[in-house]
N, C-alpha and C positions, 0 to 999 in steps of 0.2 A: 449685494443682496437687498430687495424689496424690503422696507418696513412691514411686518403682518399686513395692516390694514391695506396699503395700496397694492401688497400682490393681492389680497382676496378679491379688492375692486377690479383691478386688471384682470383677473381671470374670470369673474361674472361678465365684464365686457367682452371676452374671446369666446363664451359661451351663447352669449348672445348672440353676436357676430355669424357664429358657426350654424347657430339655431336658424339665423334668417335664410343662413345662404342655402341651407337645405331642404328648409320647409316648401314644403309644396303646395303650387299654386303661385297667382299673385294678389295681391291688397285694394289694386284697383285696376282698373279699364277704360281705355280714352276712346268716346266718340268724338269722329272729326267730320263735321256736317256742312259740306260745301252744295253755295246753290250754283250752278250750271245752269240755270232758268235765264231766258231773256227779259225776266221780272222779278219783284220783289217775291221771298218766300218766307214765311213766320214758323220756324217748327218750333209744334208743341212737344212737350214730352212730360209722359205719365208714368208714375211710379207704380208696380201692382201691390197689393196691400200683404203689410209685413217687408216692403221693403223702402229702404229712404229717399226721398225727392233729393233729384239733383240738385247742385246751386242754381239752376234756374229749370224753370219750368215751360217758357216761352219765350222769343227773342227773335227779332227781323234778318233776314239775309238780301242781302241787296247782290242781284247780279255779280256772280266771279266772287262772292264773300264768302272763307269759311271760321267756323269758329269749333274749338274743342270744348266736352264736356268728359268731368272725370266721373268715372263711378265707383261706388267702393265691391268687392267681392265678397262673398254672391252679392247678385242685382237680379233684379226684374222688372222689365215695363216695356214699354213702346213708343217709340217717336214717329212724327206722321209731319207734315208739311199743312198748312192754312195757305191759299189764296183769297187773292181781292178782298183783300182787308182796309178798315178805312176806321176812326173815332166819328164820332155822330159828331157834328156842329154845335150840336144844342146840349145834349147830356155827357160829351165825351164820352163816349162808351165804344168801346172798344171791338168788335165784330169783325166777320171774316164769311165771305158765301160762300166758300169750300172749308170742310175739316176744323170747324169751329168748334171751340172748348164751354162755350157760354160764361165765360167768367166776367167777361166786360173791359178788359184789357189785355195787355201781350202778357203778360204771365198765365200761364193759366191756370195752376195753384190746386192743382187735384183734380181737373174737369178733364175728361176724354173727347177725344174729336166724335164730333156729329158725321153722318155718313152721310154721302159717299166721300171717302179716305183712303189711301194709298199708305198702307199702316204696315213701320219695320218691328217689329218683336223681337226682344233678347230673355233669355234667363245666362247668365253670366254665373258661372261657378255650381252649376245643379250638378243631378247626378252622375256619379262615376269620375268626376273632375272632368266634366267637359262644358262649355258652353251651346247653348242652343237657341238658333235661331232663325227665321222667316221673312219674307212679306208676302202682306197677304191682300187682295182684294177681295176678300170675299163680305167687306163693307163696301164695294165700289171702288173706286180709281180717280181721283180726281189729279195727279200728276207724277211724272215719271218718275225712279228711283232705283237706285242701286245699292246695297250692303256688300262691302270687301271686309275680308278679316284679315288684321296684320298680325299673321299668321306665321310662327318658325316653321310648321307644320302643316303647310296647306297639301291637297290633294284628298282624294274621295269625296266623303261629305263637307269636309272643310275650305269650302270655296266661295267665290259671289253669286250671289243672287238677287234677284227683282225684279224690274221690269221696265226694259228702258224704249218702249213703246208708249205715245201720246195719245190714248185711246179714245179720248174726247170728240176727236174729228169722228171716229169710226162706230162711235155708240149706237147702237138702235134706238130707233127713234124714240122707244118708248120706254129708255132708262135716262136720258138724257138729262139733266138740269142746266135749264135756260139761265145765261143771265139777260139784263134786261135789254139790249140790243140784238137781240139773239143766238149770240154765240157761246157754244157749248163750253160750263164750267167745269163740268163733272158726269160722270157715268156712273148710275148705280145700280148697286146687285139686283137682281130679280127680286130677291125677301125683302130689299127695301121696298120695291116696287110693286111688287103685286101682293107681301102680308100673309103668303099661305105654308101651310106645313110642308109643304112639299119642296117650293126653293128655298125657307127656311131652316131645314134639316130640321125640326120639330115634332110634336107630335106624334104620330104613326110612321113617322120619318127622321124618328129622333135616333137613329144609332146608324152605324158607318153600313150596315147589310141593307137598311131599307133608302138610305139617300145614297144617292150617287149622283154625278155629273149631270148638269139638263145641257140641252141646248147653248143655253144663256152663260153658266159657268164654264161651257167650252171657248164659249166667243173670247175670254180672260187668258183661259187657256193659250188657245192657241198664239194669242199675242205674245204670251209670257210664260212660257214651260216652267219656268223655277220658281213660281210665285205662287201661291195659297189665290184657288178660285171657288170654292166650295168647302167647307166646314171640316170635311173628312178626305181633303187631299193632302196627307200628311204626307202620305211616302214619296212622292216627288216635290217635296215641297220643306221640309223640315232640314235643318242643316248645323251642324257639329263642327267645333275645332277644341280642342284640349287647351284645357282653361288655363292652366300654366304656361303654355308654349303664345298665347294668343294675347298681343299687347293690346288692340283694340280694336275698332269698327270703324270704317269711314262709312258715311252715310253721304250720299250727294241724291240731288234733285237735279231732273235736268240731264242726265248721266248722257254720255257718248260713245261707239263705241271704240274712237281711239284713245278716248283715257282708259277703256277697259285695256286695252292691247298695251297702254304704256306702263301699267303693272304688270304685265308680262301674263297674264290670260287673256285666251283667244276667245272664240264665240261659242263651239265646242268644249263640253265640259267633261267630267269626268261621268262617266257611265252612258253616255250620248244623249246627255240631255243639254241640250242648248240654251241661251240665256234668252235669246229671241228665238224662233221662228223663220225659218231660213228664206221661204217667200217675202218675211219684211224689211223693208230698207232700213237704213239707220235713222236714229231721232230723229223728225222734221216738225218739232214745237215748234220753235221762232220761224219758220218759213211760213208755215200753214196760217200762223195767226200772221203773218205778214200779206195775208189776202192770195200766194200763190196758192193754183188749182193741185189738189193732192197727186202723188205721182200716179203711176199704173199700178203697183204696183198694191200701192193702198185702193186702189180702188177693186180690183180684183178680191183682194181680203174679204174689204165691204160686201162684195157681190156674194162670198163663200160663208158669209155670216148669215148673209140675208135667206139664202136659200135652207140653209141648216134650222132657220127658225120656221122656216113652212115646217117641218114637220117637228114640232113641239110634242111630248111628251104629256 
């Protein structure tokens, strides 16, 4: 028989034990953020307030690189990606012409990306014990992106999403951000671009019955059914896995869509909404910027964008 004292500890130990294995929910949540880019990719990541900044904030990804981050439960924030980044010569200072946080180096230490941005969104552990999350471009698109949840539980709401369309080649010409050789860094929203209440959702236009989809927010659309292209495309755009059952998030840039089929989803999703767009072909980043002429296929798109904005709203 146990001394008093060491049975009371042993049995505080089986009680504890008992407590963990039952308590519902988990403690934390792993992103694993792999770049698929045929370049370097710096993702930022923001914590929303009232929740704790991860161990880092900002950090390079170099081609085929991934790295994990843990979170603790609940969480909330956002990770996005930075291109063409470089330190000044003169001041070291740190910058990025896509998705930059203004901090002045690779950390970014509370700062949110500047738009246009290609931004993935969690809240981890909200209500009802489930997790909730997005991407969204309705800051713009500056490069491709996919969210998988590893998931005991996937189906329905609880699938991938994103946008694994390069939409840079295909921007109208007048969302486009040049860089300084001329080729398109980034695509941004119309409220970046034209400032008014209307593609803003603001305004006389500030609730989901007076804003609806223009022209511009479909061009998003159509490239990317599962993605956030306007302020109040929640219902096809917002996505759930039960927060217990859900060990973490990969996040890749760059996305393909036979790494999508090698987790074992197809391009058809649950309730028939697709992750692309079935007239578009798979990623063609690294080819397009390797000077080949876009396929037919992209060019037809282009031609269905071009014609949908003659008749703007």
């Amino acid at each position: 028989m146990l001394p008093p004292r060491q049975s009371t500890s042993s049995l505080l130990l089986l009680v504890l034990v008992l407590w963990s294995c039952s308590s519902p929910g988990v403690l934390s949540a792993t992103f694993t953020v792999t770049n698929n880019c045929a370049y370097t990719v710096w993702p930022g990541v923001l914590a929303s307030a009232g929740s704790a900044p991860l161990a880092t904030t900002g950090f390079a990804l170099a081609p085929s690189e991934s790295r994990t981050l843990d979170a603790p439960v609940p969480w909330s924030g956002r990770l996005w990606g930075r291109t063409i980044c470089a330190a000044d010569p003169a001041s070291g200072r740190f910058s990025c012409a896509t998705g930059d946080c203004g901090s002045g180096s690779v950390e970014c230490s509370g700062g949110g990306a500047a738009p246009p941005a290609t931004l993935a969104e969690f809240t981890l552990g909200g209500s009802g014990g489930s997790d909730f999350y997005d991407v969204s471009l309705v800051d713009g698109s500056n490069v491709p992106m996919l969210v998988v949840p590893q998931s005991g539980s996937p189906g329905g709401s609880c699938g991938p999403t994103g946008c694994l369309v390069d939409l840079n080649g295909l921007c109208p010409a007048e969302l486009r951000v040049a860089q300084p050789g001329g080729e398109t860094a980034a695509c941004r929203s119309a409220c970046e671009a034209f400032r008014t209440a209307r593609y803003c959702c603001s305004g006389e236009f500030g609730g989901p019955g007076t804003c609806g989809p223009t022209a511009y927010s479909q061009f998003f659309k159509n490239a990317c059914p599962r993605a956030y292209s306007y302020a109040y495309d929640d219902a096809t755009s917002t996505f759930t896995c039960p927060t217990a059952a859900t060990a973490g998030y990969t996040v890749t840039f760059c996305p393909s869509t036979t790494s999508l089929k090698s987790m074992g989803y197809g391009n058809q999703m649950a309730g028939g909404l697709p992750l692309i767009n079935n007239t578009m072909p798979p990623l063609l980043s690294s080819t397009n910027r390797a000077g080949r002429p876009p396929s037919r296929g992209l060019l037809c798109f282009a031609v269905a964008v071009a014609l949908q904005l003659l008749h703007l709203p």
